[in-house]
N, C-alpha and C positions, 0 to 999 in steps of 0.2 A: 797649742790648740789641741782641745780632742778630738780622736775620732772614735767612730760607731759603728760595729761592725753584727749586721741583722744575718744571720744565717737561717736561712728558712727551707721550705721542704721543694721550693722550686729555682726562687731568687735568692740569692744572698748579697744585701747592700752595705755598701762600705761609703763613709761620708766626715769628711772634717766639718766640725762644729768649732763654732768661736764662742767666745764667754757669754755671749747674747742670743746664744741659742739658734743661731742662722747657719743653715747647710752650705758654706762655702764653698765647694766641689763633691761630686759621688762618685762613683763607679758601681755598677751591676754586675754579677756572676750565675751563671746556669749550675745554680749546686748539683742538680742532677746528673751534669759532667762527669763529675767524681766520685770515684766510689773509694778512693783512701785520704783520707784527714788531711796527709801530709801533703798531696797535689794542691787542694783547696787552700788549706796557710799557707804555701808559698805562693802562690797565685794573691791571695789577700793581704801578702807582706808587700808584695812586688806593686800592687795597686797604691797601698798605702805610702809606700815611700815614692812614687812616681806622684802622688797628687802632693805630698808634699813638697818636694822639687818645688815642682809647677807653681804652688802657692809660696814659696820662698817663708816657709813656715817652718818648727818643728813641731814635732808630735807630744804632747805632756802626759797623755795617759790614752788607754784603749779600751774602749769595753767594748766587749763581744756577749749576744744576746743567740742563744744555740737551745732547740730539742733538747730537754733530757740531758741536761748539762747541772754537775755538783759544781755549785756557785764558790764551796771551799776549796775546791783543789784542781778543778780545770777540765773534771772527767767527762767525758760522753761513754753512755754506754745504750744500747737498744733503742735509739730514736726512731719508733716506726718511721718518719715519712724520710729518714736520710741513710742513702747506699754503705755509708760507713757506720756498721752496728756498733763499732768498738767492746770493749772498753777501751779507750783511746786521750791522750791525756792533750785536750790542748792548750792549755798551758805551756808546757814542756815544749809542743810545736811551735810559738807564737813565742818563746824565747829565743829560739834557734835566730829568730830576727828581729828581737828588742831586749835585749838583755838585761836595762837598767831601768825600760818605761813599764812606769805602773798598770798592769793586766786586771782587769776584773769581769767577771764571768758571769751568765747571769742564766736561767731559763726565757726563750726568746719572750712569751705572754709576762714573765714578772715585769722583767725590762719594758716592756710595752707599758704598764702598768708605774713603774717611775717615771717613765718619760712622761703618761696624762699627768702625774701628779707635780711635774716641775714643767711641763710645758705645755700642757694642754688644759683641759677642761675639768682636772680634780684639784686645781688648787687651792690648799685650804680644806679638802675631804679627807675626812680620818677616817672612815670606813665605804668602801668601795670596791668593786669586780671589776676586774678588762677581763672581754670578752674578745680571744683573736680570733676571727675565721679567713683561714688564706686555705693551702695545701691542706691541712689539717686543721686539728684546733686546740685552741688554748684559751690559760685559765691564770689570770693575777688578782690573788687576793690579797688587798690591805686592813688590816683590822688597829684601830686606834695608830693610826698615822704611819705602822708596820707593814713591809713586805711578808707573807708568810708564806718561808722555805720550807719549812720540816724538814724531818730526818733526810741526810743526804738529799737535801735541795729540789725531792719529789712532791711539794705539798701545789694541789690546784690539778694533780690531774683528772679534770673533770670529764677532758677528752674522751678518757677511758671508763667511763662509768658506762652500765649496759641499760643502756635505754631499750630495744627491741629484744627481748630473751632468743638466741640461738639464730640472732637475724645476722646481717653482712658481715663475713670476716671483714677483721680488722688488721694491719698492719704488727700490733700488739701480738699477736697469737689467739684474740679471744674471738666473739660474733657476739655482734649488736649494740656494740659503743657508738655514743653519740658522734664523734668524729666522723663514721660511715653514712651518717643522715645528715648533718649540715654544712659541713666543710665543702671547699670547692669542690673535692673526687668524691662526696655524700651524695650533691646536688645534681650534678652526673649521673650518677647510676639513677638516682630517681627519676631522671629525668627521661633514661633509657627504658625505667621500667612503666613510667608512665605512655611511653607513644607505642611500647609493646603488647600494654593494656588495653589500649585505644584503636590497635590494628593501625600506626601511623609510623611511616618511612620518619627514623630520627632526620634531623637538618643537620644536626652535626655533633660531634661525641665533644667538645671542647669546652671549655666552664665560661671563656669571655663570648662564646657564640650564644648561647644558653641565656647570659646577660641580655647581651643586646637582642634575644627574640623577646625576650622578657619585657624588654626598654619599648619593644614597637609593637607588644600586645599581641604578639603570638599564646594562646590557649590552653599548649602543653606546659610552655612554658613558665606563663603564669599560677598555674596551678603547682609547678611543681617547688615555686618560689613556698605559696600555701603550704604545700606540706611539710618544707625545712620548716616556715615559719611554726607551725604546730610545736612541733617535736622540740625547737629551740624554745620555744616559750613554756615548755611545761619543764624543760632542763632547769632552766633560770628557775623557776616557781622555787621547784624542788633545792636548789640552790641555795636561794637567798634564806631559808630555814638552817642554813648551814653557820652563818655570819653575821645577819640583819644586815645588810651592806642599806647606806642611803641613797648609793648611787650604782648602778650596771652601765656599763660604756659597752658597747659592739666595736670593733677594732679592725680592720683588716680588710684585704679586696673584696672579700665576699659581701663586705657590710656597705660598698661603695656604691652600690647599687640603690641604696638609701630604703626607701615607703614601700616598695614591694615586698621587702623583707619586711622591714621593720611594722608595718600596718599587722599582720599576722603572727610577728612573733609578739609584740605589745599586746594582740587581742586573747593568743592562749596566757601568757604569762597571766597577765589581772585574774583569767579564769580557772587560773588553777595558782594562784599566791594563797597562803594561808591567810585566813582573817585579821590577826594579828597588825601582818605586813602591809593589807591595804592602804592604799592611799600615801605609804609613808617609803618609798621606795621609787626613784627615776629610771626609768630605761631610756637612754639616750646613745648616741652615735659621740663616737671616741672626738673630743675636739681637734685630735692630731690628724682624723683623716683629711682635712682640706690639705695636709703636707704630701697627700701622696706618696711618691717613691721614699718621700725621706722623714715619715714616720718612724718607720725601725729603725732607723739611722738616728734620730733624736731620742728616741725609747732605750739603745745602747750605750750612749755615750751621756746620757744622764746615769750609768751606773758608776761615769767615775766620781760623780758627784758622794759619791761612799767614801771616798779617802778622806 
C-alpha cells in the first residue's frame, strides 16, 4: 500500500492509499510543533508504521509532498511558512526508518497537482495550474502532460512574486508577495486592516472564524473575501500569459469556502486576462477538494506513481 505524507505550513497529513485511490486510514500533525525536521520524521515514521500495524498492510512506497523541497535529493531548505529553515535533507531522515521502501519527494502544490491529474478533475489535461491556498501558497504547473520542476525543483514559485511593491513583509525576506494577500495569514491581516479602517472591534484574529463570519454575511468579512478575490484574479491573469494553461484549479482550505472567493477572483481574472486567452481558459475548484483532509494525502502518494 502507499502512503502520503502532506507536510504543510500548519497541518501535516499522513494517510495509506490503496491501488484505487481510497484513504484507508490518516493521521494529523501540528507541524508548527516543530521546529527540527528530525522530531517531525520520527513522529511521521511512528504514525506510519502504527497505521500499518493497525491495517495489517505493508508500506510499497512513500511520497512525501513538503515547502521548498528538491524533489532530486530530499533537501529542504528556507520554507518560509515551516520552523525548520534547513538546509535539511529528508530523505536521509525518512531512511533512518525505511531503509529499502522507495521515497519520493515532491514540492507540496506540484504534488497537489499530480494528485488532480491522476485523481481528480485534470484527468486527461495536458496543460493546466493547481492553485494551493492553505498556510501560504502555492503553484503546480503542468505543461504538455509535465510536472514543471526547474532548476533545483524551485519552478511555480508564484507565492513569491511581488504583487503590492514594498507592501506586507513576507516570510521570504521580501514585502508584497502575493502569499501576504491571499493565503490564510494574507486574509487575516486584511482582514485586521479592514475593521481598523472601518473604526470596528475585529471578532476574531483566526482564518476559520474569518470563514464562517463570511459563511453568515458578516460585511467586514465579506469584503475582505473581495479583496483576496481582486488581487488573486489579476495574479492568475498575469499567470496564465506564462503557460496558456486550459485549465486553473483553486486547491486548498482557503478555497473551501467556494463562491465567495471564487465569484471575485473569476470577475478580476476575465478582467484582466489577455485577449488572446479569453474564453479559452477554466477557473474551477480542484476536484479533490470534496476529499477534504485527504486531498494532500492523495496529491502525495500519487508521486509514487513516478517509479
Amino acid at each position: 500500500m502507499r502512503c502520503g505524507v502532506d507536510i504543510g505550513g500548519t497541518n501535516t497529513m499522513i494517510g495509506l492509499v490503496d491501488k484505487n485511490g481510497n484513504v484507508v486510514d490518516y493521521d494529523c500533525l501540528k507541524t508548527g510543533k516543530y521546529e527540527v525536521a528530525f522530531d517531525l520524521v520520527v513522529t511521521i515514521a511512528y504514525s506510519i508504521l502504527r497505521m500499518a500495524k493497525v491495517n495489517q498492510t505493508t508500506i510499497d512506497s512513500i511520497g512525501v509532498g513538503c515547502p521548498n523541497i528538491n524533489p532530486e535529493n530530499g533537501v529542504v531548505e528556507k520554507a518560509a511558512n515551516l520552523k525548520f529553515k534547513g538546509p535539511v535533507s529528508l530523505l536521509n531522515e525518512f531512511r533512518r526508518y525505511f531503509p529499502q521502501t522507495p521515497l519520493f519527494f515532491e514540492n507540496d502544490a506540484r504534488a497537489a497537482a499530480l494528485g488532480e491529474a491522476i485523481y481528480g478533475s485534470a484527468k486527461g489535461i495536458r496543460d493546466f495550474i493547481e492553485i494551493t491556498l492553505g498556510t501560504g501558497l502555492g503553484c503546480g504547473i503542468v505543461i504538455n502532460g509535465k510536472i514543471v520542476d526547474g532548476n533545483r525543483g524551485m519552478a511555480g514559485e508564484v507565492c513569491h512574486s511581488i504583487l503590492v511593491p514594498n507592501g506586507r513583509e513576507c516570510g521570504c525576506g521580501r514585502k508584497g508577495c502575493l502569499e501576504q494577500y491571499v493565503s490564510a495569514n494574507g486574509i487575516i491581516k486584511t482582514y485586521l486592516e479592514l475593521c481598523q479602517r472601518n473604526d470596528i472591534v475585529p471578532l476574531t484574529q483566526e482564518y476559520r472564524q474569518i470563514a464562517n463570519l463570511a459563511l453568515n454575511g458578516d460585511p467586514i468579512a465579506l469584503e475582505t473575501y473581495q479583496e483576496t478575490g481582486k488581487i488573486l484574479g489579476l495574479a492568475l491573469a498575469n499567470l496564465a500569459c506564462f503557460s496558456s494553461p486550459s485549465h486553473i484549479f483553486l486547491f486548498g482550505g482557503v478555497a473551501q469556502i467556494g463562491d465567495i472567493l471564487m465569484t471575485p477572483t473569476r470577475k478580476a481574472f476575465e478582467e484582466n486576462l489577455l485577449f488572446c486567452y479569453k474564453d479559452n481558459i477554466k477557473l474551477e475548484f480542484s476536484g479533490l477538494l470534496a476529499a477534504s483532509k485527504n486531498a494532500g494525502i492523495l496529491g502525495a502518494a500519487a508521486l509514487c506513481t513516478r517509479q
